[in-house]
N, C-alpha and C positions, 0 to 999 in steps of 0.2 A: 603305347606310350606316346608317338606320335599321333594325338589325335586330338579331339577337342574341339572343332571347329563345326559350324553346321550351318547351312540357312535353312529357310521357309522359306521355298519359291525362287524362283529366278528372280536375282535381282534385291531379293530382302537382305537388310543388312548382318553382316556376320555378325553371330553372340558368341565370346568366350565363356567359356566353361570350366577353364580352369583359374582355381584359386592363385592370388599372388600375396605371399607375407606382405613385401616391400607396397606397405601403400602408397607410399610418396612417386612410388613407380608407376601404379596400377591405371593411373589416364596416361603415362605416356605407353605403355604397352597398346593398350587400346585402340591411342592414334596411330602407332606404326602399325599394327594389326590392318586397322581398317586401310590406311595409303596400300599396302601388301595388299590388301584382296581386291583396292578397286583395281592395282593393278593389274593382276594376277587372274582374276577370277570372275567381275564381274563384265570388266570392259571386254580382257582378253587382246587389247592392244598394248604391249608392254614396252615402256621408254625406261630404261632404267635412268633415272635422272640426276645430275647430281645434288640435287636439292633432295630427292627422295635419301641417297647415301647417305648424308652430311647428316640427314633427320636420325637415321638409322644410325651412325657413329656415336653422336651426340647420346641417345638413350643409350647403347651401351655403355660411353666412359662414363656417365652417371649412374647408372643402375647396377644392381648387387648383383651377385654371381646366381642368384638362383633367379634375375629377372631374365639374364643371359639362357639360361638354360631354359626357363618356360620361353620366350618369344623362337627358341629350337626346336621345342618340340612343336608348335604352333605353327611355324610357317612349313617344316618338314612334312604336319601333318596335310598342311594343305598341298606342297606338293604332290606328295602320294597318291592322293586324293584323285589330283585332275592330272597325274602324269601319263596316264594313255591318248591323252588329248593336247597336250602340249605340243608344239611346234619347238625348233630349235630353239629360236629366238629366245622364247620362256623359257627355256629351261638354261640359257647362257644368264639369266637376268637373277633364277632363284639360283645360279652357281654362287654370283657372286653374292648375293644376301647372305646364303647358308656357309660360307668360308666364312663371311664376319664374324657369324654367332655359333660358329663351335670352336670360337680361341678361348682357350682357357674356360671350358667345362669339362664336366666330370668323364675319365673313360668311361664308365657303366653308361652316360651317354652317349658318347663317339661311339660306342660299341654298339649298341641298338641301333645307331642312324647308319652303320655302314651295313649291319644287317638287313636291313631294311632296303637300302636303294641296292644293294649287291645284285639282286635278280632282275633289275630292271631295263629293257631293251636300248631305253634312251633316259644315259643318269647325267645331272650337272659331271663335267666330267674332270676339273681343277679339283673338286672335294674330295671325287672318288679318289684320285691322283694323290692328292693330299692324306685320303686316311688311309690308302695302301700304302704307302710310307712310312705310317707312324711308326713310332717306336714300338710301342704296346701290340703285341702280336692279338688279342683279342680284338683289338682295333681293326688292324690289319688284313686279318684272315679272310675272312668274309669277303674284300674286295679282293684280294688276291687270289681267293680260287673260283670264285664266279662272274667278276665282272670284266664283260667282254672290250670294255675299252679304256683299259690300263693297258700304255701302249709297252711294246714287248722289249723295249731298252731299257723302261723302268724296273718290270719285271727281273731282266736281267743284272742289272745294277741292285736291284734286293737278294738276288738269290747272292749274289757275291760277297756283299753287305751283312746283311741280318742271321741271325739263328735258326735252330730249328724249329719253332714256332710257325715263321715265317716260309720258310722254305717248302714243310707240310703241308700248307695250303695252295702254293704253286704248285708243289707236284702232283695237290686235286684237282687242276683247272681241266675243263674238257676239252682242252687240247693245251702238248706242251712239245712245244720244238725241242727240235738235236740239240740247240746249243744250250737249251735249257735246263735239259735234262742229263748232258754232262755234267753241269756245272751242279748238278744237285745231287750227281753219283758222287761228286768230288770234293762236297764240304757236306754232304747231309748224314744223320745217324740212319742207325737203324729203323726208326721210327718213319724219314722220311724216305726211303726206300724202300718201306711197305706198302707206301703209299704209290710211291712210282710203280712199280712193279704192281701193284695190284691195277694200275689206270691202264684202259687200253687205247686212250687218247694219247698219252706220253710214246712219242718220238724216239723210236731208240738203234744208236748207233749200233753195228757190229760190234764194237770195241766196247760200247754201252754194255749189253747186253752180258760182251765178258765178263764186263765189271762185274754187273749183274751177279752172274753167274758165283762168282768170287765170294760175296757178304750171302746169298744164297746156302754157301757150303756152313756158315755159321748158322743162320738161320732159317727156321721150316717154313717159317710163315712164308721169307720173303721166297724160298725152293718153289712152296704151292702154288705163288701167284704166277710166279713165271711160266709152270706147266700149261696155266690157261694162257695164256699168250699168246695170240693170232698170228705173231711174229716171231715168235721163236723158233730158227730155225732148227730142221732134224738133227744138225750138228753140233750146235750149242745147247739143244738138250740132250744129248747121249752125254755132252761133257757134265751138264750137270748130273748126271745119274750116275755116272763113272768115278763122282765127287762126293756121293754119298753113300752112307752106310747101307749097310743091309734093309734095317729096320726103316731108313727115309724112302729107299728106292719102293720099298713096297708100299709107303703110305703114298709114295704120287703114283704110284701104277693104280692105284686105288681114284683118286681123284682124276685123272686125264682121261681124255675124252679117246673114244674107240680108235679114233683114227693115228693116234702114236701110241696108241699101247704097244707094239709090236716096238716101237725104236727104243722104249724103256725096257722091255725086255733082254731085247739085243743088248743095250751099253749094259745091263747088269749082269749080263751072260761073261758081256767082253773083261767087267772089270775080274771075275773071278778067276779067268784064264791068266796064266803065265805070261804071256805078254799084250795085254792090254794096247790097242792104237792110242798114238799121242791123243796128246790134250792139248785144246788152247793155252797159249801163252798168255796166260794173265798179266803179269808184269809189262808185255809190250804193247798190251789192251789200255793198260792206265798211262803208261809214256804218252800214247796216244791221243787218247782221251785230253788230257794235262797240256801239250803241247797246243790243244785249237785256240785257243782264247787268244796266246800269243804272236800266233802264223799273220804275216802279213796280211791287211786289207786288198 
């Protein structure tokens, strides 16, 4: 979707390729097009200027929403294109061009263009900012669980903020801090709990991991995930085996790796016995949990 751009040769001038309804648009796309790639692409010395803005404004308040939307896919695609070669600089200059020209387009576009820069080492990073915010979790997702520099206050401030939409794709990122991952044990469903629980990037507290343990006794999926867990201690999995039935304790003695078979054993040994050793206190696990956000800086 983001494409359409091409030369011959270094130096040749760029042809567009894609169609534009709006003919009364169609030279001034052109003209922005071309000021974009000399600056962009073929100089490679980039002044954002504000003569170049004011030109770039000006064609947006006059042109239709679908000239808005081609000159996005256009210059995105030329980002894309030259983004492993970009210095800072260019890519501070396509920030701010590509912020102009995705106000007011289509999600089904916001959604491809956050797809699209989400895996990329060095993205404009105000845009990324901006569509991991959106409202629209299809927006949103994509930068929220891949891209490395949405900074972790924002992150923070969504997970508090938004849905499970939202929240699911935080708790995919490859890597998710303690404070992040409370906050996700503490408004997220079942849905985003599978997903924590299944990451082994996600951060998790003691008190986490009760929690864990807790929406675990309701559910197999998220019990399975936790058995693989490099972090779960022998203690907090005997408690969840001592929390499940017959029939779960043998489906994770079935999936766990050789080296705790023996402690699922054990806890399903213990739970059939007369008196059973305590269990974590769950309830003091979520007090816990509940209370960080609050506690003094």
């Amino acid at each position: 979707m983001f494409a359409g751009i091409s030369t011959v040769g270094t130096g040749d001038p760029i042809k567009l390729y894609t169609p534009i309804k709006d003919s009364g648009s169609r030279l001034a796309l052109g003209t922005m097009m071309f000021l974009v790639a000399e600056h962009f692409r073929t100089a490679m010395t980039v002044i954002a200027s504000p003569d170049l803005i004011a030109k770039l404004d000006h064609v947006l308040k006059a042109g239709s929403p679908d000239l808005r939307t081609r000159m996005l896919q256009e210059v995105a695609g030329l980002f894309l294109e030259d983004a492993h070669r970009l210095s800072e600089h260019h890519v501070e200059v396509f920030d701010d061009i590509l912020i102009r020209l995705s106000e007011s387009v289509e999600l089904r576009t916001l959604t491809t263009l956050s797809r699209s820069l989400a895996d990329l080492h060095l993205v404009p990073r105000e845009l990324a900012r901006r569509l991991a915010n959106h409202d629209d979790a299809d927006v949103a997702a994509p930068m929220l669980r891949a891209c490395e520099c949405i900074p972790e206050t924002d992150l923070i401030d969504i997970a508090w903020m938004r849905a499970e939409g939202h929240l699911s794709a935080i708790a995919g990122r490859k890597a998710v801090s303690q404070e992040l991952t409370d906050i996700l044990l503490m408004r997220g469903d079942s849905s985003v709990l599978r997903v924590l629980a299944g990451n082994p990037g996600a951060d998790m507290t003691s008190a986490g991991l009760a929690m864990m343990v807790d929406a675990a006794e309701r559910d197999e999926v998220i019990a399975g995930a936790l058995v693989s867990r490099k972090d779960l201690s022998h203690r907090v999995l005997a408690d969840l085996v001592m929390r499940s039935a017959p029939r779960q304790q043998a489906r994770l003695l079935k999936i766990a790796g050789p080296d705790i078979q023996d402690v699922i054993r054990a806890a399903s040994a213990a739970r059939a016995s007369a008196n059973p050793p305590a269990t974590i206190d769950h309830a003091e696990a979520r007090a816990t949990v509940a209370a960080k956000p609050f506690q003094a800086v």
